[in-house]
C-alpha positions as CSV (number, residue, x, y, z in Angstrom):
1,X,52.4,79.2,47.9
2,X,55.3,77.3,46.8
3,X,58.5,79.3,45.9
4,X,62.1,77.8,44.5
5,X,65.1,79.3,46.6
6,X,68.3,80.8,44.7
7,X,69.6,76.9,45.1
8,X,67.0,75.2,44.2
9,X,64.6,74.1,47.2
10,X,61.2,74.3,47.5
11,X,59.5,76.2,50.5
12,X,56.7,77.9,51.5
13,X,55.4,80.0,54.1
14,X,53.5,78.7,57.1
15,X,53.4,81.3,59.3
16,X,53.4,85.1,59.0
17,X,53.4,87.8,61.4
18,X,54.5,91.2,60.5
19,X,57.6,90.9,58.7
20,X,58.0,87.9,59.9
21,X,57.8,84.5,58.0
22,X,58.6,80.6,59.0
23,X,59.5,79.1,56.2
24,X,59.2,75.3,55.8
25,X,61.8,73.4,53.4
26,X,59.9,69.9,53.0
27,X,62.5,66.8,52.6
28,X,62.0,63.9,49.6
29,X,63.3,61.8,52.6
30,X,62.0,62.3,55.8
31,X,64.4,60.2,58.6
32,X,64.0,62.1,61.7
33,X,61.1,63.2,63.7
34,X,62.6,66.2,64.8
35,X,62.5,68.8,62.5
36,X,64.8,72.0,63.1
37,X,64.1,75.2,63.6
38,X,66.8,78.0,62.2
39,X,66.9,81.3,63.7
40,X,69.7,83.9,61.8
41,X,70.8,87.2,62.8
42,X,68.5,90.1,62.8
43,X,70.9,92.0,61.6
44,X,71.5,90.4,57.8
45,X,69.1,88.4,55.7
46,X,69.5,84.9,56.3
47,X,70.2,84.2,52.8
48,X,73.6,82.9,53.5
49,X,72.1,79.9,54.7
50,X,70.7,79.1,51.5
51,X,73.0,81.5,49.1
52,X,75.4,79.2,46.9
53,X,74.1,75.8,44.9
54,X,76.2,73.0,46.4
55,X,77.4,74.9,49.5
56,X,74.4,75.4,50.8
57,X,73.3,74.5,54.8
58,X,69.6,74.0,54.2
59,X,70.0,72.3,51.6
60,X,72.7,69.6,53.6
61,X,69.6,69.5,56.1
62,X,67.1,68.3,53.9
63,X,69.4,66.2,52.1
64,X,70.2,64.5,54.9
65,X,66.4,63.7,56.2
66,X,65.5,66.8,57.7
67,X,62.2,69.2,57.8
68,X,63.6,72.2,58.1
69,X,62.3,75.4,59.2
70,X,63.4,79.0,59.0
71,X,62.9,82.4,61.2
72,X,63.1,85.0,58.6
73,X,62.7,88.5,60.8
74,X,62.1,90.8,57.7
75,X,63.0,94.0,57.3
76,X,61.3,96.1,60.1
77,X,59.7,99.6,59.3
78,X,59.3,102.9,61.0
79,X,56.0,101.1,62.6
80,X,57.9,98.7,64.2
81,X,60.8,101.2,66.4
82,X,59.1,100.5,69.6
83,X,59.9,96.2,68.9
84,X,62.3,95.2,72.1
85,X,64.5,92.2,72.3
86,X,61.6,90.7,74.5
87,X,59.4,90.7,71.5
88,X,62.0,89.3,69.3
89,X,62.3,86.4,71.3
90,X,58.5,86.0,72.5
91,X,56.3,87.3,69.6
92,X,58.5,85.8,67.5
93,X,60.8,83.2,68.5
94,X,59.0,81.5,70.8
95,X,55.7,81.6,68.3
96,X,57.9,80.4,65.2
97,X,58.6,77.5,67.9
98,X,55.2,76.7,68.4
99,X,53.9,76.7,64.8
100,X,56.8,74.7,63.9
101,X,55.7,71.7,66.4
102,X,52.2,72.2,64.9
103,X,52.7,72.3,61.7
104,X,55.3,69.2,61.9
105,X,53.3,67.5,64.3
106,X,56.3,66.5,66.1
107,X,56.7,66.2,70.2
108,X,60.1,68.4,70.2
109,X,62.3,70.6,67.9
110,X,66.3,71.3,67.5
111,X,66.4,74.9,67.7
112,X,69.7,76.3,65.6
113,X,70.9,79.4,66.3
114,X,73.7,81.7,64.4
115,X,75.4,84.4,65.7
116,X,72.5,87.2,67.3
117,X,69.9,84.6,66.4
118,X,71.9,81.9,68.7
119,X,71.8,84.2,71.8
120,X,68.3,85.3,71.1
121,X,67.9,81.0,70.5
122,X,69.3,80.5,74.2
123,X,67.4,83.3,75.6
124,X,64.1,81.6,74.2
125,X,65.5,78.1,75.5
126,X,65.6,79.6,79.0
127,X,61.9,80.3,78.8
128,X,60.7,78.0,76.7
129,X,57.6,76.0,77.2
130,X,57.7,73.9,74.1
131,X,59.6,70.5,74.0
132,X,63.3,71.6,72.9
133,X,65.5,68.2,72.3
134,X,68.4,70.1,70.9
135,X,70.0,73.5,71.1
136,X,72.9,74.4,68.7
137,X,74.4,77.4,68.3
138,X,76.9,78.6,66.0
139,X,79.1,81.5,67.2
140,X,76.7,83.1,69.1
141,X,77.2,85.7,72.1
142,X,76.2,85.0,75.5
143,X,79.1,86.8,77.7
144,X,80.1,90.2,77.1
145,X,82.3,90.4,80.0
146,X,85.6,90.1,77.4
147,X,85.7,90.0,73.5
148,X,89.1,90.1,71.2
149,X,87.0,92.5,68.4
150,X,85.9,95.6,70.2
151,X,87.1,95.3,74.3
152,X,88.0,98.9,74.1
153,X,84.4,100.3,72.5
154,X,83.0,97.8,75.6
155,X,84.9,99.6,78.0
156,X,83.8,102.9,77.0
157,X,80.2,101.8,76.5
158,X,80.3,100.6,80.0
159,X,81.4,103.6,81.6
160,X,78.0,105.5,79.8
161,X,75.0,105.7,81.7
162,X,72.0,104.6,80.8
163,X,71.1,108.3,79.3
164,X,74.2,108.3,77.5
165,X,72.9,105.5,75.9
166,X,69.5,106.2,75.1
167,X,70.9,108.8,73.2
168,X,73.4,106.8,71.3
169,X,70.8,104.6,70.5
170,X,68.0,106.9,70.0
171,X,66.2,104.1,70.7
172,X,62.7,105.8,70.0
173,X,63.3,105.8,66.1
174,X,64.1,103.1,63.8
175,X,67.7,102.6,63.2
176,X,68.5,102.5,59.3
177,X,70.5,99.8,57.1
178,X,73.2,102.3,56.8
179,X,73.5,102.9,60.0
180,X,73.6,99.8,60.9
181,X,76.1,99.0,58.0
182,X,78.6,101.4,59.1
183,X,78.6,100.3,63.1
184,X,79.4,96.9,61.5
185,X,82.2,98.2,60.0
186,X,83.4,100.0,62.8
187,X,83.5,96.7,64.8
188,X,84.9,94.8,62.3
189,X,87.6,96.8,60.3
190,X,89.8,95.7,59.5
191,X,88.3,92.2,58.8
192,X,85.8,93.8,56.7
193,X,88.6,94.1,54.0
194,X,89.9,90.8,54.1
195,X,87.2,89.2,51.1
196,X,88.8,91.9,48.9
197,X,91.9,91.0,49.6
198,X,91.0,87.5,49.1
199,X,89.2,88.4,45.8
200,X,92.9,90.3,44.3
201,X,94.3,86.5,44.7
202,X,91.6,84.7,42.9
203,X,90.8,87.3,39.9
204,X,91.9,85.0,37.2
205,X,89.1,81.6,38.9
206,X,85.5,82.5,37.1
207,X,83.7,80.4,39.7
208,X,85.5,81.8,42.5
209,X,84.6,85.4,40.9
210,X,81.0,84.7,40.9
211,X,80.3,82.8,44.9
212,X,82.5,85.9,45.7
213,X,80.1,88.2,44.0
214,X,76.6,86.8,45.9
215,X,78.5,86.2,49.1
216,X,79.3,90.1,48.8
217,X,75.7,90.9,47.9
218,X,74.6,89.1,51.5
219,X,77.3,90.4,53.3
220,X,76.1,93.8,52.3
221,X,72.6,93.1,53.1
222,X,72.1,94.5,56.1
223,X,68.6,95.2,58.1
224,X,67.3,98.1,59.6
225,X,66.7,97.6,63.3
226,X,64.2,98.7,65.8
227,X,65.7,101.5,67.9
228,X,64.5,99.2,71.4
229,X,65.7,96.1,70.3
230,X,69.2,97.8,69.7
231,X,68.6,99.8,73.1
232,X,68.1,96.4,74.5
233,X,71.0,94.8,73.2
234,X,73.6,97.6,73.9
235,X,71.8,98.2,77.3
236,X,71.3,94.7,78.8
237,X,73.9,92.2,76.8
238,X,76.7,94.6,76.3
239,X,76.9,97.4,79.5
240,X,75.2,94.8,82.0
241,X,76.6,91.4,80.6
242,X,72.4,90.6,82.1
243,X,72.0,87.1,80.1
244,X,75.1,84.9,81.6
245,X,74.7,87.0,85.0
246,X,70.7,85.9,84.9
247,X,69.6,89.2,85.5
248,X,67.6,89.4,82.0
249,X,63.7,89.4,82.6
250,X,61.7,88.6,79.1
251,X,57.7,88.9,79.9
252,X,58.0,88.9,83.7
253,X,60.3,85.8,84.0
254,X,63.9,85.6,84.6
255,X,66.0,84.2,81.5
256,X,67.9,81.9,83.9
257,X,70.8,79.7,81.6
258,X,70.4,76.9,84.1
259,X,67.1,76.2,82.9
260,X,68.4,74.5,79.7
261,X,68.6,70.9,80.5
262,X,68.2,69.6,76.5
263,X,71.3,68.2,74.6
264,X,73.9,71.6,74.0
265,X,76.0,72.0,71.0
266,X,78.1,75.1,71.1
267,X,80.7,75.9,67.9
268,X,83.0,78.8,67.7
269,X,85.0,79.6,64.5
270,X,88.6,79.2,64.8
271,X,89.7,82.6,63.2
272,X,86.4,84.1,64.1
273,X,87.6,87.8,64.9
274,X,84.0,88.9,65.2
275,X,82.9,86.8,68.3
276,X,85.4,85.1,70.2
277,X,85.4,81.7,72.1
278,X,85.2,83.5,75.7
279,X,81.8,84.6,74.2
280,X,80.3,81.7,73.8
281,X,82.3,79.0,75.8
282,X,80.8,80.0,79.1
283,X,77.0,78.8,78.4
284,X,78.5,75.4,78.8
285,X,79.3,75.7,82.6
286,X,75.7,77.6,83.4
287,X,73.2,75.0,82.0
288,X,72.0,72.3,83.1
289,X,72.2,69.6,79.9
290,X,73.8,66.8,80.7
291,X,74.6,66.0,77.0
292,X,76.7,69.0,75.8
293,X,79.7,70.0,73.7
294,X,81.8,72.5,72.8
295,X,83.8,72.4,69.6
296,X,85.9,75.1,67.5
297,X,85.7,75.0,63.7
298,X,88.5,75.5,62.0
299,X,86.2,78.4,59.5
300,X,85.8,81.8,60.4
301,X,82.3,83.8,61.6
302,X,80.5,83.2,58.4
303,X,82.4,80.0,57.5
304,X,79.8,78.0,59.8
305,X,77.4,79.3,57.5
306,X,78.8,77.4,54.2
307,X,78.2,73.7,53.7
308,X,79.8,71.6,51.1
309,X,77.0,70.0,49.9
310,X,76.3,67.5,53.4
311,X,76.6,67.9,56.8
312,X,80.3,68.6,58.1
313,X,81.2,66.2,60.2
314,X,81.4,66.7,63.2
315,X,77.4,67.5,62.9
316,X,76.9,64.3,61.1
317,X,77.7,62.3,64.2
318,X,75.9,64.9,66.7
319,X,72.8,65.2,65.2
320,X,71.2,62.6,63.3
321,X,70.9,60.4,67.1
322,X,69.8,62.9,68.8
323,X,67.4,63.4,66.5
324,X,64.8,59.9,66.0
């Protein structure tokens, strides 16, 4: 069934499992025969991605000739504790991949990834089996070796053991919004008060008032997550660093970087104070694309996330040949 977004596109649902959906954003102007697949954090809705009329990144994607294609995780229940980060990324992911090269009847896919969803894209990449011609990801982390944000709550959590951390986690129960809400915080204060500040300078701009209002409402939409997934994540990413050391297994294989040999775009935020260039900088050197780039956007974390109405451009030149 056919639903309008908060801006204005039409989509529907073409594949459901779970709480998960694909969502497909048809084009009035299809140029490219590789549609893209968008994979957003677990850990928020992905309505940023489509929150603002104008300003918003699906909607530069379609404009600009593109089928377009979601990963919407949900939000997970009580039922769903025992979901791990390998069936994130291989009963959904990698599924979501394959419906969307059926449903598009296309021979490859751009897979774009943002933030968790971008290191959860590359881990899927690593595996894949389906045609990938593109990977881009947007301020994702793939080393955990050093970050600006939170170095010091690293070094502690790597000098836990692994009980210590099951416990932390309590990975056997679901792990509520507010929970997860206030380790967010914790990471980010003080950046988390920053878009107040921001709002005390603007309080006389209506507009302003009101993009600040829904961009608040996302930002404060956070998901509740299944205690092994966030085991998984805390275990494997952050205390072993396992995905850029290639000691990650998802459904018997080893996630090796090297075995991503389509075209690379990696983009950090300039002032992103959440995840840092010397997170995402080092997939570059362990894969095996000869067509890849690294580039730092002047916007912060979410500022990737915010399109002025087409693609920015330094996208506009990447993707649209890459993409026919």
């Amino acid at each position: 069934m056919t639903q309008i977004s908060p801006t204005g596109l039409s989509r529907n649902p073409v594949w459901q499992l779970n709480k998960t959906t694909l969502w497909y954003y048809p084009t009035h102007s299809r140029k490219f025969t590789t549609p893209l697949l968008l994979i957003y954090s677990p850990v928020n809705k992905p309505d940023i991605l489509d929150l603002i009329r104008g300003k918003s990144v699906i909607g530069s994607f379609v404009n600009a000739g593109f089928e377009v294609y979601l990963l919407e995780f949900g939000e997970p229940g009580y039922e769903d504790k025992d979901d791990s980060l390998e069936d994130y990324v291989a009963k959904y992911v990698q599924k979501a991949a394959s419906r969307t090269l059926l449903h598009s009847k296309a021979e490859n896919l751009t897979v774009i990834g943002y933030c968790l969803g971008g290191t959860l894209a590359a881990i899927y990449a690593s595996i894949a089996e389906e045609k990938i011609k593109n990977l881009i990801l947007y301020a994702a982390p793939i080393d955990f070796e050093e970050t600006n944000v939170y170095s010091k709550w690293l070094y502690e959590l790597r000098s836990a053991n692994e009980t210590d951390i099951n416990q932390m986690t309590e990975w056997s129960r679901l792990i509520s919004a507010s929970e997860v809400k206030a380790g967010m915080r914790l990471l980010t204060s003080p950046v988390y008060f920053s878009p107040y500040l921001a709002l005390l300078g603007r309080t006389d701009d209506p507009a302003y008032i009101q993009k600040w209002i829904r961009f608040n409402k996302w930002a404060n939409s956070y998901l509740p997550m299944p205690g092994a997934f966030v085991r998984d994540i805390v275990l494997e990413l952050a205390k072993k660093n396992s995905l850029i050391k290639g000691k990650l297994s998802i459904m018997n294989r080893k996630v090796k970087l090297k075995n991503i040999s389509c075209n690379l775009l990696v983009i950090c935020g300039e002032d992103d104070q959440l995840v840092s260039e010397n997170q995402s900088r080092p997939i570059i050197e362990h894969v095996s694309s000869k067509d890849k780039t690294f580039l730092i956007s002047k916007k912060g974390h979410t500022g990737v996330t915010i399109s002025e109405g087409q693609l920015p451009e330094f996208l506009d030149k990447w993707l649209p040949p890459r993409s026919r």
